[in-house]
C-alpha positions in Angstrom: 0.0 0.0 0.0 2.8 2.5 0.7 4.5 1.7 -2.5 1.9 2.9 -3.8 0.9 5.8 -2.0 4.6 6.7 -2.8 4.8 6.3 -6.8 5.1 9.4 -9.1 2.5 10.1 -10.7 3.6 13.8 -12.9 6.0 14.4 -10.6 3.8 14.1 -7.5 3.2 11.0 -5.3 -0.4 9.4 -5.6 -0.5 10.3 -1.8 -0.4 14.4 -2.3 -3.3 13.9 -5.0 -5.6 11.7 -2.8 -5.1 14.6 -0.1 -5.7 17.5 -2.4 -8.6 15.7 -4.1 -10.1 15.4 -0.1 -9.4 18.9 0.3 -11.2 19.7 -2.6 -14.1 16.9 -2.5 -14.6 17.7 1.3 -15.1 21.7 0.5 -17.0 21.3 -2.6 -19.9 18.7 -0.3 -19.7 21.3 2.7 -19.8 24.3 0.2 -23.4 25.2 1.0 -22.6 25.0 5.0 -19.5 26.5 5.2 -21.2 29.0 2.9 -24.1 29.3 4.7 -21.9 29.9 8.6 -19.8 32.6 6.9 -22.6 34.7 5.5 -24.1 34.4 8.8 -21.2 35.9 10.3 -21.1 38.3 8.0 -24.8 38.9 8.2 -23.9 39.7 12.4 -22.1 42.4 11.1 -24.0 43.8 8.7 -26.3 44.0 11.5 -24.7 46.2 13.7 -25.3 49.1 11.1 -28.5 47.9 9.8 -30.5 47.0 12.9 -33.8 45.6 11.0 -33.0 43.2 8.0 -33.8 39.9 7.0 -31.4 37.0 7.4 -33.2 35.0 4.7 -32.7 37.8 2.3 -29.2 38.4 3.1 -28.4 34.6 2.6 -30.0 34.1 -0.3 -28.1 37.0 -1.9 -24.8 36.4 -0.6 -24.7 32.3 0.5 -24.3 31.3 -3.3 -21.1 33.7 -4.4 -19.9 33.1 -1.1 -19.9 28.9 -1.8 -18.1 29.4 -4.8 -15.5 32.2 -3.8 -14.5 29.5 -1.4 -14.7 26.1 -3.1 -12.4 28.3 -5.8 -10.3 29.8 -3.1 -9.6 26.2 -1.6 -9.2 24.9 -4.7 -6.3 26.8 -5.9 -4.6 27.0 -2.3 -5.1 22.9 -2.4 -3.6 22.6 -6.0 -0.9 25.1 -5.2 0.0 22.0 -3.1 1.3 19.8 -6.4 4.5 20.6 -8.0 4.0 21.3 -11.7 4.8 18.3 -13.9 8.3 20.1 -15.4 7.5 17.7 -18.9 4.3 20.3 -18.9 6.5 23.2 -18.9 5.9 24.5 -22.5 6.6 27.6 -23.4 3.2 29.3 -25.7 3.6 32.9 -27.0 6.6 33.6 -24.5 4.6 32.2 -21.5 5.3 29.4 -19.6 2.1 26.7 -19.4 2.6 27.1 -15.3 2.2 31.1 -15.7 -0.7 30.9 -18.4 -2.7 28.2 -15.4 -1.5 30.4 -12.7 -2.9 33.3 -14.6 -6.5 31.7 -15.3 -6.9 30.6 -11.7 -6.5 34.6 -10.5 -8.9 35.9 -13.0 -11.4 33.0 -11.8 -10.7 33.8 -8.0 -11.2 37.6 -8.6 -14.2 37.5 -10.9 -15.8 35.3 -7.8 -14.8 37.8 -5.5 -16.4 40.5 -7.4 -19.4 38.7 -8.0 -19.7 38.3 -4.4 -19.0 42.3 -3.8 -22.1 43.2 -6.2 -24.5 40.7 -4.5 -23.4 42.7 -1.2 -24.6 45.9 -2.8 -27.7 44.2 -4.0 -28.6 43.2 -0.3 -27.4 47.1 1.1 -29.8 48.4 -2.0 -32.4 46.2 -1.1 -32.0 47.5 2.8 -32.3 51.3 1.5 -35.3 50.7 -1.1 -37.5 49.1 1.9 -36.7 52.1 4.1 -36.9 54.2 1.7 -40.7 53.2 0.7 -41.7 54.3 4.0 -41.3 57.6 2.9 -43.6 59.6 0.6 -41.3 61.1 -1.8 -39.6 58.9 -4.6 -37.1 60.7 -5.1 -35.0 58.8 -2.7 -35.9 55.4 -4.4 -34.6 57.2 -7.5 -31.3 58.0 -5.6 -30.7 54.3 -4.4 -30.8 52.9 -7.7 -28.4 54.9 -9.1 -26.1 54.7 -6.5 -26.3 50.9 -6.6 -25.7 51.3 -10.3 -23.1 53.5 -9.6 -21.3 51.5 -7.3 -21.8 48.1 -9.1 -20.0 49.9 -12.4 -17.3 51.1 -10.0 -16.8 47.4 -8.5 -16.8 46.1 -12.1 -14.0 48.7 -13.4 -12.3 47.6 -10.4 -12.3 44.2 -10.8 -11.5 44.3 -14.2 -8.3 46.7 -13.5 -7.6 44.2 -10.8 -7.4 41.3 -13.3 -5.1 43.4 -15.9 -2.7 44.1 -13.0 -2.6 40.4 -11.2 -3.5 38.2 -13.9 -1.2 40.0 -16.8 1.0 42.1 -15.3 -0.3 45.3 -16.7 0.9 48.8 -15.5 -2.4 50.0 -14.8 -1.4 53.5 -13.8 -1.8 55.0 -17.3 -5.3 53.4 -17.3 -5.9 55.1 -14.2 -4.8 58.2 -15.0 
């Protein structure tokens, strides 16, 4: 049995795939509980400032990004584990096949990250429009939207500027500026 535990499989024994494969498996079948405990904590938070919302809501909104930020986050942490097979090593438009991988996981992890970040505003919008109906104008309905607009476009420049700079090493200052 240790033999084979021990044999090299792509440069890694069987027994640091079976692990990372556990690591994985076990996240991805407690996804929706861990999921579910961590947008309740964040949900005790969100609390303090606003003192009459619905956990239901706030779960339902923010549970499912949550899962998948993560299952993803665990993922790459678990596969960052395994040495790269070296016979993979190709080199394809001046990039390695390691950097072009390493490259697709960060764009993955911060797209999830930014989905999450616009389900948040969804649930803080969602808090404002219900106080704000107990008012009689609409203007202030008006307002909400277009600051959650606003802010979701923001996020999304953001994120993308965040994938040009970590995922391809773009000097993002003249884009900025």
């Amino acid at each position: 049995m240790n033999d084979f535990l021990n044999e090299m499989i792509f440069d890694n024994p069987v027994k640091n795939y079976l692990i990372v494969a556990g690591v994985i498996l076990f996240v991805l079948i407690l996804k929706r509980v861990i999921s579910r405990y961590f947008a309740g904590l964040i949900y005790q938070l969100v609390k303090i400032v606003f003192k009459d919302i619905d956990k239901g809501s706030f779960s339902g909104l923010v549970a499912k990004p949550l899962g998948l930020f993560i299952f993803i986050l665990v993922s790459i942490i678990a596969l960052h584990k395994l040495k790269f097979p070296s016979y993979w090593d190709v080199e394809i438009y001046n990039n390695s096949t390691k950097e072009i991988i390493h490259t697709v996981g960060t764009i993955v992890l911060i797209s999830s990250f930014i989905w999450l970040l616009l389900r948040m505003i969804d649930f803080i919008a969602l808090i404002l429009e219900k106080k704000a109906d107990l008012t009689p104008s609409h203007a202030d309905n008006q307002l909400i939207i277009f600051f959650k607009d606003f802010f979701k476009v923001v996020i999304g420049i953001i994120g993308i500027l965040m994938i040009l700079k970590t995922g391809f090493g773009f000097n993002i200052s003249s884009l900025i500026t």
